[in-house]
C-alpha positions in Angstrom: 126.1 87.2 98.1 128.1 84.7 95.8 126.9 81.0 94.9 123.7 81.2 96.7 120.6 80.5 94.8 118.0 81.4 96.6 116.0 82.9 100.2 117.6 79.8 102.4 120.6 79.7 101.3 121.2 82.9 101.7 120.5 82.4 105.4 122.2 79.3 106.2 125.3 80.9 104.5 125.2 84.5 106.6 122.8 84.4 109.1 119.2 85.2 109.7 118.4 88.7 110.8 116.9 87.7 114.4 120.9 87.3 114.9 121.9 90.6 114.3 123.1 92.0 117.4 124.0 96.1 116.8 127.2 97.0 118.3 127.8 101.1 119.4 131.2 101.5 118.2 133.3 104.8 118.0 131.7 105.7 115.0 128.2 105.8 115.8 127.1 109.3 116.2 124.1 111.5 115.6 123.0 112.9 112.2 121.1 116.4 111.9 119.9 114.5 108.6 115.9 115.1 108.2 114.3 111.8 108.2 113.5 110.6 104.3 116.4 112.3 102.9 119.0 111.0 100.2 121.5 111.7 103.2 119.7 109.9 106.4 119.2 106.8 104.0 122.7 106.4 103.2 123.5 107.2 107.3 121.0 104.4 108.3 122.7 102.0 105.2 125.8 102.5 106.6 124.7 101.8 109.9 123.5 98.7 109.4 126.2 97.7 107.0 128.8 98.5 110.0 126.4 96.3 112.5 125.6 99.3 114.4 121.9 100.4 115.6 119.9 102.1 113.1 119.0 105.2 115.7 120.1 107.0 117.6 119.2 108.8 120.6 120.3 112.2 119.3 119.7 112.1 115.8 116.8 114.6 114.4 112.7 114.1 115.1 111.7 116.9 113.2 112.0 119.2 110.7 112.0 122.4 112.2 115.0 124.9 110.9 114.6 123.2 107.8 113.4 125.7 104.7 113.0 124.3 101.6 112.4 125.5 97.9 109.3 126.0 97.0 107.7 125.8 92.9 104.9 128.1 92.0 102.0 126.8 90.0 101.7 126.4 87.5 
């Protein structure tokens, strides 16, 4: 955002977000990504950034076939 100064500005310059309309384009596809990872956070950044919908219909709702590490105690 260059030479805005504040909230409103901002909004009369690009928009309010009650106008973004989310386009599927070629691109959109599911991710496998567990939800709260580094990588489903940068998939749903991009998303937006490209104006497409933040889900979809096929991405992952759970964590099963997922292991993880595991620390002992201490």
């Amino acid at each position: 955002m260059h030479n805005v100064n504040n909230v409103f500005e901002a909004i009369l310059k690009y928009g309010h977000d009650e106008d973004f309309a989310p386009e599927e384009k070629s691109e959109f596809a599911a991710t496998d990504a567990p939800a709260g990872s580094d990588e489903k956070i940068e998939i749903l950044r991009q998303r937006v950034a490209l104006g497409m919908p933040l889900w979809h219909s096929s991405d992952r709702v759970d964590y099963s076939g997922l292991t993880g590490a595991v620390r002992p105690r201490e």
